[in-house]
Backbone as CSV, one residue per row, in Angstrom:
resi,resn,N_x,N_y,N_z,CA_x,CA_y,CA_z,C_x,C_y,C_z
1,UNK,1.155,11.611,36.313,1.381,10.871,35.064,2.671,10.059,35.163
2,UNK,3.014,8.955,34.794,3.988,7.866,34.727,4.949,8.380,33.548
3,UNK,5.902,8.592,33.739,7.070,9.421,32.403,6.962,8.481,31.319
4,UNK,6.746,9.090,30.210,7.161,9.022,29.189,7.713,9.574,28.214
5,UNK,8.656,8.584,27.579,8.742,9.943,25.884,7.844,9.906,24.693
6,UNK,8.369,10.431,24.163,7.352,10.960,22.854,8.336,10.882,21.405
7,UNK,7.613,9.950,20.561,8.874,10.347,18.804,8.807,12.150,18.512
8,UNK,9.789,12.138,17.881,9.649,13.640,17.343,9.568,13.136,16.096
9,UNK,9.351,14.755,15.255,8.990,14.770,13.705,10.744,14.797,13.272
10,UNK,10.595,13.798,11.926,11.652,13.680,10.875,11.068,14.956,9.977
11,UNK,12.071,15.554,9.386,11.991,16.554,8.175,11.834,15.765,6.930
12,UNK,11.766,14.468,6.964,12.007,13.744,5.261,11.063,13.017,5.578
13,UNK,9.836,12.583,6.285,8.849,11.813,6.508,7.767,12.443,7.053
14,UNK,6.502,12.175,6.065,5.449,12.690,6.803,4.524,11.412,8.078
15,UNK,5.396,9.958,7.779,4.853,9.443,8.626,5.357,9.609,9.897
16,UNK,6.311,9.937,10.349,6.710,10.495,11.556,5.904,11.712,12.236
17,UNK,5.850,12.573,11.274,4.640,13.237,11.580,3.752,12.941,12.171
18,UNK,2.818,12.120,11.476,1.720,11.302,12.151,1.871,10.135,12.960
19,UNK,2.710,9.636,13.769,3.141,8.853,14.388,3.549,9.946,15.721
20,UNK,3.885,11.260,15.663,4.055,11.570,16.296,2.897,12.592,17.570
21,UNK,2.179,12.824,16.472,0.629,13.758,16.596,-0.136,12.740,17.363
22,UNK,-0.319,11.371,16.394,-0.853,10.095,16.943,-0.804,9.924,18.795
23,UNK,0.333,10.192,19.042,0.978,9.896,20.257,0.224,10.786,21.259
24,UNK,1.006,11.704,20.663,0.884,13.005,21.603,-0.826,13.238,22.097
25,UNK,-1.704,13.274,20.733,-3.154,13.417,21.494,-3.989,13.319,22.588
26,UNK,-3.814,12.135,22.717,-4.303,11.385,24.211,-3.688,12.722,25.379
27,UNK,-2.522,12.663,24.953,-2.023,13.705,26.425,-2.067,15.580,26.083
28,UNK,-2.964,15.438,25.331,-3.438,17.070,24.803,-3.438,17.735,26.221
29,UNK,-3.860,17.784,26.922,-4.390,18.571,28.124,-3.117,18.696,29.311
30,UNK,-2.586,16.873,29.251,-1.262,17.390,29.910,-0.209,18.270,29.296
31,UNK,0.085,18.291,28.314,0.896,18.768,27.107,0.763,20.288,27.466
32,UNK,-0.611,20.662,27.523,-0.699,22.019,27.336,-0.415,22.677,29.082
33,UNK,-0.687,22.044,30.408,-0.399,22.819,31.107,0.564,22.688,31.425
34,UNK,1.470,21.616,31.175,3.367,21.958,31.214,3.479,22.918,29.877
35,UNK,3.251,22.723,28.969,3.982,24.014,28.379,3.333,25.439,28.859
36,UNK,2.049,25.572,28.912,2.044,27.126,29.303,1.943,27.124,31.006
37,UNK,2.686,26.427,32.012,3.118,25.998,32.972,4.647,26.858,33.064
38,UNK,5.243,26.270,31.555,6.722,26.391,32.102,6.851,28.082,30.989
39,UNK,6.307,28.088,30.363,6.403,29.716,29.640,5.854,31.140,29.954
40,UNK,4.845,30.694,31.180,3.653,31.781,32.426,2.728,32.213,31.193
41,UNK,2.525,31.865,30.178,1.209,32.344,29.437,0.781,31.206,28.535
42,UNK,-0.362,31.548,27.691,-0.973,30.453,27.273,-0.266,30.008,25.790
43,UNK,0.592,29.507,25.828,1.194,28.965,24.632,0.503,28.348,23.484
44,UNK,0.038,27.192,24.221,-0.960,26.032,23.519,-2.065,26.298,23.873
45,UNK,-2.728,26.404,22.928,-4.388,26.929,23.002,-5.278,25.602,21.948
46,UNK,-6.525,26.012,22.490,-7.125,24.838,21.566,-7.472,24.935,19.948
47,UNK,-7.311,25.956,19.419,-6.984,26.131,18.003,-5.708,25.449,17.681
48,UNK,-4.617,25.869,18.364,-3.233,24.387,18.107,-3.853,23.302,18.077
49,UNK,-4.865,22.638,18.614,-4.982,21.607,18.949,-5.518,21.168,17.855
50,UNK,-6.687,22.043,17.702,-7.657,21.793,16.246,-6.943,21.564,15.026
51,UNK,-5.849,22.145,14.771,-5.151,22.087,13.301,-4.298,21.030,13.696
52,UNK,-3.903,20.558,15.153,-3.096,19.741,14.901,-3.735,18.307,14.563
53,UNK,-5.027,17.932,14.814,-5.920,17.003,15.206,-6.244,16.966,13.632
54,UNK,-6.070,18.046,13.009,-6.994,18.189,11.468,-5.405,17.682,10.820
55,UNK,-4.362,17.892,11.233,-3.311,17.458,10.576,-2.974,15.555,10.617
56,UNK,-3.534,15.346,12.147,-3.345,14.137,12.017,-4.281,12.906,11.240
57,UNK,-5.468,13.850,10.901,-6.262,13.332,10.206,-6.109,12.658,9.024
58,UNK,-5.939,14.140,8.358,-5.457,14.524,7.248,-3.884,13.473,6.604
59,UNK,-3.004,13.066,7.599,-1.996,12.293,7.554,-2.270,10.660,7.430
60,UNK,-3.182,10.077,7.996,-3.551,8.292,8.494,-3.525,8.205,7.182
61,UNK,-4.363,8.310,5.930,-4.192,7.401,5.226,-2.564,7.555,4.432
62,UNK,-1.532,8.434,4.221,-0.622,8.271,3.996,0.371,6.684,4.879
63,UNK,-0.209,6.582,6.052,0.524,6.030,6.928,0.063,4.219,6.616
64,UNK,-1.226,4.826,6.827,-2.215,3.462,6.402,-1.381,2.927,4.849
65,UNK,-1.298,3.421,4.136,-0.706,3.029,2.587,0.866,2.526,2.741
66,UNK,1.287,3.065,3.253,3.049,2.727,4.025,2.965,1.477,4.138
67,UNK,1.778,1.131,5.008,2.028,-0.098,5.635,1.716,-1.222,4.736
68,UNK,0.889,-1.270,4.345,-0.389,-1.982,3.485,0.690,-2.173,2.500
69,UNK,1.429,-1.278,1.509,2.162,-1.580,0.186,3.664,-1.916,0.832
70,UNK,3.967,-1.904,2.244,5.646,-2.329,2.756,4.908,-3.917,2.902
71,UNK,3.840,-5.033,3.025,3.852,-6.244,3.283,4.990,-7.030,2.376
72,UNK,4.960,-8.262,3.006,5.534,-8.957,2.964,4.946,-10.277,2.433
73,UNK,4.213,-10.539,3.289,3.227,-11.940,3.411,2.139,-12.430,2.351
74,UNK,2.056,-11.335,1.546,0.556,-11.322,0.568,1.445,-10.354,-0.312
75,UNK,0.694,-10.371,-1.590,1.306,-9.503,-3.157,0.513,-8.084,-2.803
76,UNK,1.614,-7.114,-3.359,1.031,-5.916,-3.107,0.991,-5.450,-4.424
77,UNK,1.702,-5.472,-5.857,1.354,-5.099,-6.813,0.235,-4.818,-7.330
78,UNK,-0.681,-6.041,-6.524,-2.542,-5.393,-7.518,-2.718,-4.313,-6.056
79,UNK,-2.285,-4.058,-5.132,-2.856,-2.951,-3.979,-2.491,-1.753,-4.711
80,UNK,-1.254,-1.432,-5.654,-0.782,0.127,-5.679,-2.047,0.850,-6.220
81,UNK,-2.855,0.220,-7.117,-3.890,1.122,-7.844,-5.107,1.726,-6.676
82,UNK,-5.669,0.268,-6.239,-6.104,1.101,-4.792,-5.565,2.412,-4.042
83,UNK,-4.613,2.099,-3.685,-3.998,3.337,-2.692,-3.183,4.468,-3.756
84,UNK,-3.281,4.365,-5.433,-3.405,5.673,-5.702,-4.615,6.131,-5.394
85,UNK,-5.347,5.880,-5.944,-6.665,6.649,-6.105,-7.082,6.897,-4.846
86,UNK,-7.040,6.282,-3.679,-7.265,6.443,-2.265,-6.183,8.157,-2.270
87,UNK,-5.487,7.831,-1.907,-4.547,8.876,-1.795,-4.869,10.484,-3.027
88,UNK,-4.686,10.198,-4.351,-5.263,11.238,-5.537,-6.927,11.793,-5.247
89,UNK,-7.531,11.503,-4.086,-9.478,11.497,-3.514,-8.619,11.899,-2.731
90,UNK,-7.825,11.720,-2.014,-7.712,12.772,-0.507,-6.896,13.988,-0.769
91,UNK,-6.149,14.002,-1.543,-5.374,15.234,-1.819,-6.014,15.899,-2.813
92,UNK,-7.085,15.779,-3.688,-8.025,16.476,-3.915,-9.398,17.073,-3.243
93,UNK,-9.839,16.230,-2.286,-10.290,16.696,-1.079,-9.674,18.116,-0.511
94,UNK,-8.553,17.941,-0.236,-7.852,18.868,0.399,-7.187,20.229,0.129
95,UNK,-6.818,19.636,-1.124,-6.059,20.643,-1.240,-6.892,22.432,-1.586
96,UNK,-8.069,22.399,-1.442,-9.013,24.081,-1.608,-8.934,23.666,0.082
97,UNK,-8.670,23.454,1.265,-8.898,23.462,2.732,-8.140,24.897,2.726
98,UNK,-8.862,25.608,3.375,-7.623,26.639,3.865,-7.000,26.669,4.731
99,UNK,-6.835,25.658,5.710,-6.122,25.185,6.859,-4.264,24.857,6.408
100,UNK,-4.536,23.516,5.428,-3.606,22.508,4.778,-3.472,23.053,3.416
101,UNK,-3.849,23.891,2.696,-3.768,24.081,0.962,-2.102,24.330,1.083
102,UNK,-1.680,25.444,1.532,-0.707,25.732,1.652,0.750,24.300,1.839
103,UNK,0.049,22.972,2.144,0.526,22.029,2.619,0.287,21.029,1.144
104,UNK,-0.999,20.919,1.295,-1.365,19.758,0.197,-1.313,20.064,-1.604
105,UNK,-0.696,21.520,-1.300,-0.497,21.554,-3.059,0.877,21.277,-3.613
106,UNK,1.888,21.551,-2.512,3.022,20.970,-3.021,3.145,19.339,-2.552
107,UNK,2.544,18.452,-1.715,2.066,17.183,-2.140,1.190,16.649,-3.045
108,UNK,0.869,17.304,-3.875,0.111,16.930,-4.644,1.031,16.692,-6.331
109,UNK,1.875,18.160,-6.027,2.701,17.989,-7.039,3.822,16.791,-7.197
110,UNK,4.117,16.866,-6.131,5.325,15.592,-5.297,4.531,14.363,-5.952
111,UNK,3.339,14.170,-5.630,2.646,12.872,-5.976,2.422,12.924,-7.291
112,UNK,2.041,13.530,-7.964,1.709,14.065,-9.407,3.190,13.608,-10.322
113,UNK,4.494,13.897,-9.443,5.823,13.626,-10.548,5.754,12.654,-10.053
114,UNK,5.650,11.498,-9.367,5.990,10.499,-9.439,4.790,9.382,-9.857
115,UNK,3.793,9.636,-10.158,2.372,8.315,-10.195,1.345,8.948,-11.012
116,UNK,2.031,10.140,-12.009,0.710,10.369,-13.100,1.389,9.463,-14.315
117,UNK,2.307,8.864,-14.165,2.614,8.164,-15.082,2.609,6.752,-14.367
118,UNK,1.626,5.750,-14.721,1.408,4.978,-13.312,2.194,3.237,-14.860
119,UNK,2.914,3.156,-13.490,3.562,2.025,-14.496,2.909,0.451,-14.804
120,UNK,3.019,0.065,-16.007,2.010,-0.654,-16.695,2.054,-1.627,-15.805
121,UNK,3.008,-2.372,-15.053,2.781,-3.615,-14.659,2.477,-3.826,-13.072
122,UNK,1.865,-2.041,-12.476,0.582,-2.303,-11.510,-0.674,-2.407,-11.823
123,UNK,-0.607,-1.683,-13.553,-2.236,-1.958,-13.755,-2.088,-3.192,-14.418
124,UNK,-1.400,-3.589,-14.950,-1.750,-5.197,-15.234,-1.888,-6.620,-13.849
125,UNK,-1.073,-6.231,-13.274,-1.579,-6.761,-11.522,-3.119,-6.300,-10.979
126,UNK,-3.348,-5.059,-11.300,-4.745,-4.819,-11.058,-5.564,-5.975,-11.499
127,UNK,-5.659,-6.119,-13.257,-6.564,-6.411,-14.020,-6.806,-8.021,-13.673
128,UNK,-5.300,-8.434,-13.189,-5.336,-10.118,-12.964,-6.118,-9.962,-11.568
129,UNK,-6.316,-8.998,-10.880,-7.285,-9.867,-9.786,-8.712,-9.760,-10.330
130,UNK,-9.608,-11.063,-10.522,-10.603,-11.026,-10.773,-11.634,-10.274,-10.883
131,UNK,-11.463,-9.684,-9.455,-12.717,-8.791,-9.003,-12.835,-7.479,-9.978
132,UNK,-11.759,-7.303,-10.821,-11.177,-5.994,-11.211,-11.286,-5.968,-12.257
133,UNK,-10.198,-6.617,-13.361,-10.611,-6.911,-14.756,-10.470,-5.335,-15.577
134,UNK,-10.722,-5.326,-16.688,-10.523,-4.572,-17.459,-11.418,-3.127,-16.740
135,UNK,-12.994,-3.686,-16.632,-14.231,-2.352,-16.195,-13.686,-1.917,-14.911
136,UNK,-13.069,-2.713,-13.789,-12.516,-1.711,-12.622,-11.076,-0.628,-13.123
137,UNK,-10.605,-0.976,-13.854,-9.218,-0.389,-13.991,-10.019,0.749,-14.833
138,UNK,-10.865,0.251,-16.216,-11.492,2.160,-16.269,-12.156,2.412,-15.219
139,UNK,-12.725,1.969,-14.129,-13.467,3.114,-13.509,-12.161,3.758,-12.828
140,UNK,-11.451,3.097,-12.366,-9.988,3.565,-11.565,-9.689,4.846,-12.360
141,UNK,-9.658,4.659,-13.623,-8.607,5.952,-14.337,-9.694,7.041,-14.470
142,UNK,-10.765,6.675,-14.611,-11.820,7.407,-14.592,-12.115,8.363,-13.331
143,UNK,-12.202,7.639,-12.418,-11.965,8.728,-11.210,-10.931,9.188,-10.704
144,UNK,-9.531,8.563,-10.946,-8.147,9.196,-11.416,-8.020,10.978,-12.655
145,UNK,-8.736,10.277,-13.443,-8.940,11.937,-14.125,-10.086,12.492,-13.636
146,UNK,-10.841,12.772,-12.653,-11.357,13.796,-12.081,-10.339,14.558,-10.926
147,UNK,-9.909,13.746,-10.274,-8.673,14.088,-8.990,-7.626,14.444,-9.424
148,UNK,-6.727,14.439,-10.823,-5.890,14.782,-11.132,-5.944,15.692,-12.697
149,UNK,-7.394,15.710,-12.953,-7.142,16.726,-14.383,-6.702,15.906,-15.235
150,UNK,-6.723,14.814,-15.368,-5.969,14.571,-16.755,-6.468,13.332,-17.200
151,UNK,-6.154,13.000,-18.757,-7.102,11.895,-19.558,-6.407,10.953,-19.200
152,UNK,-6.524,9.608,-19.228,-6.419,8.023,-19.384,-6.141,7.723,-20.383
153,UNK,-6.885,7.899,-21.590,-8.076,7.274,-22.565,-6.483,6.294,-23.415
154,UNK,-5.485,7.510,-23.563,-4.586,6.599,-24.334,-3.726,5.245,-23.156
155,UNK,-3.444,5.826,-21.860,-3.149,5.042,-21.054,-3.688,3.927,-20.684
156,UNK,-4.913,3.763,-20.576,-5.823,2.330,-20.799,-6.044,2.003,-22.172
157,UNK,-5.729,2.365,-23.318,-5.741,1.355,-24.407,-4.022,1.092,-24.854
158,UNK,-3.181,1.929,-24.146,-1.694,1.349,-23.924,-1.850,-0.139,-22.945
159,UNK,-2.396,-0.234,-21.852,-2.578,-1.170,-21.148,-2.833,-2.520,-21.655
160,UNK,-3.822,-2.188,-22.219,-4.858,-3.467,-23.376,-3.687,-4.339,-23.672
161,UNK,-2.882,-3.273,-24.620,-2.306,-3.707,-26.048,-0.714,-4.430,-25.000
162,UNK,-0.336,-3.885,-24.296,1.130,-4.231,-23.336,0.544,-5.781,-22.797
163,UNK,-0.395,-6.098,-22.482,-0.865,-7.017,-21.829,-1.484,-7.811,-22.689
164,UNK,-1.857,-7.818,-23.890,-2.129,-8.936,-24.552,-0.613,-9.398,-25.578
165,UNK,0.297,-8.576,-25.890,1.621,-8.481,-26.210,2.312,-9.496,-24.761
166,UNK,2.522,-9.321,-23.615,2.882,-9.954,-22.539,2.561,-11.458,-22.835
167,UNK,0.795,-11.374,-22.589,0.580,-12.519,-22.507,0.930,-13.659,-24.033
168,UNK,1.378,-12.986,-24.679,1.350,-14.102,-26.274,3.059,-14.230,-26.095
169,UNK,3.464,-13.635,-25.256,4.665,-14.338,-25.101,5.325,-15.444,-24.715
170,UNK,3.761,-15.394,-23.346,3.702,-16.681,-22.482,2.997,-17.643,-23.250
171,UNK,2.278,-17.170,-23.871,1.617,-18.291,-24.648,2.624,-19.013,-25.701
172,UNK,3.421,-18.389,-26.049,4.467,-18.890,-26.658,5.418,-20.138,-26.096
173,UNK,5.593,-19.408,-25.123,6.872,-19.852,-24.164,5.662,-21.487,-23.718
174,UNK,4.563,-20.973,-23.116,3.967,-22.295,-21.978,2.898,-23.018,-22.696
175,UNK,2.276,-22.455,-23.651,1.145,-23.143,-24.302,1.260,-24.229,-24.658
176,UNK,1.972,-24.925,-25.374,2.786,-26.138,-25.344,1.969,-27.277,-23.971
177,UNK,1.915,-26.448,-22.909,2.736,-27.395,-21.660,0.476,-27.640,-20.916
178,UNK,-0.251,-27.043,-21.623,-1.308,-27.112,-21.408,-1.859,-28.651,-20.668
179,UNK,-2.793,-28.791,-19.892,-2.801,-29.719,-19.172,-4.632,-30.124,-19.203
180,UNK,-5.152,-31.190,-18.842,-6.183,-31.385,-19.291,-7.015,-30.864,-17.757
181,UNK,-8.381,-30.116,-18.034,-9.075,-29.295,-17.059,-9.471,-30.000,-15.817
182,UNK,-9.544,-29.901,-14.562,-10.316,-30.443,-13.727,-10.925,-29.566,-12.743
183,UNK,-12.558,-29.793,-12.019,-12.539,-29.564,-11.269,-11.908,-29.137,-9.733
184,UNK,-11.889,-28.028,-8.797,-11.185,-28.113,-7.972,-12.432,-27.599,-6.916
185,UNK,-12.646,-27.500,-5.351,-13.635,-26.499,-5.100,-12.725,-25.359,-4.535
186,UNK,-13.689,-24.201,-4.290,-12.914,-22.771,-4.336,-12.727,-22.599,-3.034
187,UNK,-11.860,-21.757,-2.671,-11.445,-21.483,-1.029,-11.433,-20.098,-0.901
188,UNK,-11.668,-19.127,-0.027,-11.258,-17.854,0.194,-10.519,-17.352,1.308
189,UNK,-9.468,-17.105,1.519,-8.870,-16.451,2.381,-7.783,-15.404,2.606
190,UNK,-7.203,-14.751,3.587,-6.282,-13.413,3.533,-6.910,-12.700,3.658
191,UNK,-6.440,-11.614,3.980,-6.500,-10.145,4.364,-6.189,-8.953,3.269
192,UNK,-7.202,-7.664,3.377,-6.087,-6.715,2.704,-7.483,-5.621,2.269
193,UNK,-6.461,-4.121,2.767,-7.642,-2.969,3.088,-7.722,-2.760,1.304
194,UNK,-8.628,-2.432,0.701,-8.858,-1.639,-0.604,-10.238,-1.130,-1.246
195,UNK,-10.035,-0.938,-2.202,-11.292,0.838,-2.339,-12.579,0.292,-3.310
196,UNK,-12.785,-0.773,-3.171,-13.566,-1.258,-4.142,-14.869,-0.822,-4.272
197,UNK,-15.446,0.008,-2.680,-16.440,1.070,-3.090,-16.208,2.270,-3.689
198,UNK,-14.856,2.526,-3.587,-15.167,3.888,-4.481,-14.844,3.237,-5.926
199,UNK,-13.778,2.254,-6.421,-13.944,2.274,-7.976,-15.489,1.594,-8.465
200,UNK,-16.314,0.988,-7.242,-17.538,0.528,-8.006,-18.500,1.105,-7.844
201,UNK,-18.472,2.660,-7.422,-19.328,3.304,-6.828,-19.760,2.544,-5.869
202,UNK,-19.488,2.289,-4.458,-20.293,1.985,-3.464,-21.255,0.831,-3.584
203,UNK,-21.568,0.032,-4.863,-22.309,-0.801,-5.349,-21.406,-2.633,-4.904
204,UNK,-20.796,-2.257,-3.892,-20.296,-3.723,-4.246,-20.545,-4.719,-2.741
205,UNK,-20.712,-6.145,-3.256,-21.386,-6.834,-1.627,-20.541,-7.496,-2.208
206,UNK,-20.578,-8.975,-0.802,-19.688,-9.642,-0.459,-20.881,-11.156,-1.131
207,UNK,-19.906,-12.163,-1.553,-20.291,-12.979,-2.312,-19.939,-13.881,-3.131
208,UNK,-20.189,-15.198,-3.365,-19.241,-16.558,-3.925,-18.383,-15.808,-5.609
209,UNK,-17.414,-16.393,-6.069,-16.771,-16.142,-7.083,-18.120,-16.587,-8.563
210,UNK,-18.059,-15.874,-8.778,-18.751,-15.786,-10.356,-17.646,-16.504,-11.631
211,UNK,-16.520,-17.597,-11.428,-16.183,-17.781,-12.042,-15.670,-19.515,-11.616
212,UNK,-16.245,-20.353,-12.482,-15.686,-21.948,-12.065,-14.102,-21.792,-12.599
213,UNK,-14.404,-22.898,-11.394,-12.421,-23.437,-11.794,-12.328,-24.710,-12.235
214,UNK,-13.688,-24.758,-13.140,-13.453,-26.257,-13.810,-13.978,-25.708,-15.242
215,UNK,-14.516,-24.217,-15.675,-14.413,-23.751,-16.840,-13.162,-24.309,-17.864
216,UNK,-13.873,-24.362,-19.543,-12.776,-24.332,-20.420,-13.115,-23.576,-20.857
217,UNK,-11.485,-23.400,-21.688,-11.223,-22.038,-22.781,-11.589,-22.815,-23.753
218,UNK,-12.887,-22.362,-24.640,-12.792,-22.936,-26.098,-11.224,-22.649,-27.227
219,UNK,-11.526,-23.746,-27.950,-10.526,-23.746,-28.689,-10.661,-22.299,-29.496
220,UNK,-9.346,-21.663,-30.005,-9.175,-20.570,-30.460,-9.286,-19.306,-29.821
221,UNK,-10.052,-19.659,-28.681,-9.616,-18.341,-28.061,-8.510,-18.272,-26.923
222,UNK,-7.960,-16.852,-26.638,-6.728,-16.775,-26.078,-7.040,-16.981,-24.542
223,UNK,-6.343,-17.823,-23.322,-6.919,-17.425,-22.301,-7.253,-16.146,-21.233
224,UNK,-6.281,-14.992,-22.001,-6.565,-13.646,-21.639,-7.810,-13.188,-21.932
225,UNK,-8.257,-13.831,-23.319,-9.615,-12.850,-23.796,-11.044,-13.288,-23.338
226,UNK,-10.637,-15.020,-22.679,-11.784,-15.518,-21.854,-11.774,-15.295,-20.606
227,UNK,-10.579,-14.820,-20.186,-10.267,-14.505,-18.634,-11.261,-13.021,-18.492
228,UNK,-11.075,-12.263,-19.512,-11.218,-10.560,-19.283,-12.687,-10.294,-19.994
229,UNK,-13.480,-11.531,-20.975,-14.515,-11.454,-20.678,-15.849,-12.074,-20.059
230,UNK,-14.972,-12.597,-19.364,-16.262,-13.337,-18.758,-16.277,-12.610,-16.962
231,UNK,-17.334,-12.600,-16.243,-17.614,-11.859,-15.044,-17.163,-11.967,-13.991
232,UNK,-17.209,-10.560,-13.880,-16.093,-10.693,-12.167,-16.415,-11.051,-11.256
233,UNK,-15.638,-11.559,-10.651,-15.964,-12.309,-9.203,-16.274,-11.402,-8.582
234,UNK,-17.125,-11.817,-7.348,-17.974,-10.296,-6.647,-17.576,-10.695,-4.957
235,UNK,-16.892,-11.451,-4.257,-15.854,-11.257,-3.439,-15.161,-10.141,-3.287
236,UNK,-15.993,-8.700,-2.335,-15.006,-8.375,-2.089,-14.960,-7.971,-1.102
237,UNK,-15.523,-8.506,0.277,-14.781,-8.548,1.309,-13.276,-9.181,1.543
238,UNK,-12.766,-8.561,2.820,-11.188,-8.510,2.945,-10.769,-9.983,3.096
239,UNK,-11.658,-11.338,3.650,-10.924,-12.398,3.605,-10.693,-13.094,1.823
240,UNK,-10.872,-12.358,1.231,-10.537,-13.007,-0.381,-8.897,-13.109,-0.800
241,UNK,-8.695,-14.503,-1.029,-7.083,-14.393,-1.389,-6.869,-14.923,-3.367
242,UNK,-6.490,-13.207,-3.277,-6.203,-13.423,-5.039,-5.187,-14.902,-5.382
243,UNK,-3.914,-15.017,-4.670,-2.638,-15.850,-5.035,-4.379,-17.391,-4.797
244,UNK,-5.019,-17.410,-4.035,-5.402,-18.702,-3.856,-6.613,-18.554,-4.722
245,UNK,-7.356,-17.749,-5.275,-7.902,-17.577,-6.702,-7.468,-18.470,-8.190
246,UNK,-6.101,-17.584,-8.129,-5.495,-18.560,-9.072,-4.930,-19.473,-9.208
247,UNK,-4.417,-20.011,-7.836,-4.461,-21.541,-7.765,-5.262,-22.040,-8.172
248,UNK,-6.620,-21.779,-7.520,-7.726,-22.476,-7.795,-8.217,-22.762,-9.496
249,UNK,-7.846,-21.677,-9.748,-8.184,-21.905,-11.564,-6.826,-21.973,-12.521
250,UNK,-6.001,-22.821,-11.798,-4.942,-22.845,-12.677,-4.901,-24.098,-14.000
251,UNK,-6.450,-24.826,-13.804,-6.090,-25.735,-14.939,-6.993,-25.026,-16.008
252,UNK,-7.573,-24.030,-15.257,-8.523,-23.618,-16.262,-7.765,-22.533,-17.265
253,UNK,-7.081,-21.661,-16.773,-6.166,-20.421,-17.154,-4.183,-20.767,-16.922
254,UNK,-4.003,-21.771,-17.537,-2.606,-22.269,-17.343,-1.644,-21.057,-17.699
255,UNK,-1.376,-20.857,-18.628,-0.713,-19.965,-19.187,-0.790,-18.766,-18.553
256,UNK,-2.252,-17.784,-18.366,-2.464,-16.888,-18.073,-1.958,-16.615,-16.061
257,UNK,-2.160,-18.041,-15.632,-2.218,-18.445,-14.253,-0.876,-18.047,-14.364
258,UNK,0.227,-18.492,-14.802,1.958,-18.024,-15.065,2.513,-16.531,-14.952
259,UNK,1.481,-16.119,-15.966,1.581,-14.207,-16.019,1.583,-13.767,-14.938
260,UNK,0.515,-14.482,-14.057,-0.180,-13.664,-13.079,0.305,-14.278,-11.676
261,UNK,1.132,-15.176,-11.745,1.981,-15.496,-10.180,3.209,-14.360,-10.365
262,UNK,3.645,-14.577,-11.979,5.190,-13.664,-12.480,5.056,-12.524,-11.529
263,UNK,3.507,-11.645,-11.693,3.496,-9.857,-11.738,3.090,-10.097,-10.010
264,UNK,2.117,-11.024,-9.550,1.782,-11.027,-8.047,3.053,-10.890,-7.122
265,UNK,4.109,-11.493,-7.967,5.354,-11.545,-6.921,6.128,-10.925,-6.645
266,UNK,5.986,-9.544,-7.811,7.164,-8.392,-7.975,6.608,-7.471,-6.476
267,UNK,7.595,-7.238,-5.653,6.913,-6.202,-5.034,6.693,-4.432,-5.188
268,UNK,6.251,-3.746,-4.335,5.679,-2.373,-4.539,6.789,-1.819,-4.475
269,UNK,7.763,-1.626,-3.450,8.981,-1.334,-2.410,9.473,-1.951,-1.983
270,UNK,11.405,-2.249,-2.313,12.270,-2.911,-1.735,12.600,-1.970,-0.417
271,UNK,12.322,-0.543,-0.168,12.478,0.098,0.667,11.659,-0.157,1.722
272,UNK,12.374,0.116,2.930,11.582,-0.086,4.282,10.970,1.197,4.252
């Protein structure tokens, strides 16, 4: 074998963990006859191996989410709701394992104090990406309270009310500045992993936007309340780019188009 090293595990990161398991696998077999090589009995056995293999498993999507919500290049605010519920489905998965319970119940709690109180202006980033809208964010909380025990019901009609309050601010501030509608044609592009089979039950294909960008808002109504009822775009394979969505319909949704560059731009984590 050609020398190499290997990362070790951090005590304050579980992605090191898995960055480190990651590594090591491939050389399972060398691994094991230098160590029970250099100790004269069988140290590492293949049950180590099994829990360690079930650990590294068990770890990717933590790692996978790291990455995905640290971008840079694309808005991650509408991603956090995805990768709760991704994450709240795996640690409910897990945590009856009798392998990991012992592991995944005090992550669960860890996750539980920090994201059962999920702050309003990722689910309002949710709701502005098209595909999503008001009916994905309940199914979100909806399968959020099976994985975590606990109701929504006031937390999504807190949502409603924060976000039509938001938006009449802007309407305040930009309505004024309204511009006359035009045609544009639609473009799709970008990248970006998310769970749209599990909040749509598995029901969802790939497919042109269900919404013109040469639509008007009739007079009197708000452009939030024509935005949130009329149908979601059904794009949801990974080359769909929300920021170029609402370009695209920015003469149609002026005001609302404002809200929704504001919240696209905040990021998830200033932390590396």
């Amino acid at each position: 074998m050609r020398p190499r090293k290997f990362a070790l595990d951090m005590d304050v990161g579980w992605n090191s963990t898995y960055l480190m398991l990651k590594h090591l696998m491939p050389y399972r077999s060398v691994f094991s006859v230098f160590i029970n090589s250099q100790s004269g009995y069988p140290l590492l056995n293949e049950q180590h191996w099994y829990i360690a293999h079930k650990v590294l498993q068990f770890l990717e999507l933590f790692y996978d989410s790291t990455v995905v919500l640290s971008g840079v290049y694309y808005p991650t605010s509408p991603l956090v709701l995805h990768h709760i519920l991704e994450i709240a489905s795996h640690l409910y998965e897990f945590e009856h394992d009798n392998t990991l319970a012992a592991v995944v119940v005090p992550m669960k709690n860890k996750f539980l104090k920090y994201w059962k109180n999920i702050p309003l202006l990722y689910s309002f980033a949710f709701i502005l990406d098209p595909r999503a809208k008001l009916k994905g964010l309940g199914n979100v909380l909806d399968l959020l309270a099976l994985s975590n025990n606990m109701s929504y019901i006031d937390y999504f009609a807190e949502v409603k009310s924060e976000l039509h309050k938001l938006y009449d601010k802007y309407e305040s501030k930009f309505g004024a500045a309204r511009l006359a509608r035009t045609t544009h044609p639609s473009g799709l592009t970008g990248k970006r992993k998310q769970a749209w089979g599990k909040i749509f039950g598995g029901l969802v294909s790939s497919g042109p936007s269900s919404a013109s960008a040469g639509s008007i808002v009739p007079p009197g109504l708000s452009e939030l309340t024509v935005y949130l009822d009329s149908d979601n775009v059904v794009a949801y394979d990974d080359d769909f780019d929300i920021l170029n969505w609402w370009h695209e319909h920015k003469l149609t949704y002026l005001v609302l188009c404002t809200l929704a560059k504001d919240i696209m731009t905040v990021p998830v984590s200033t932390t590396s």
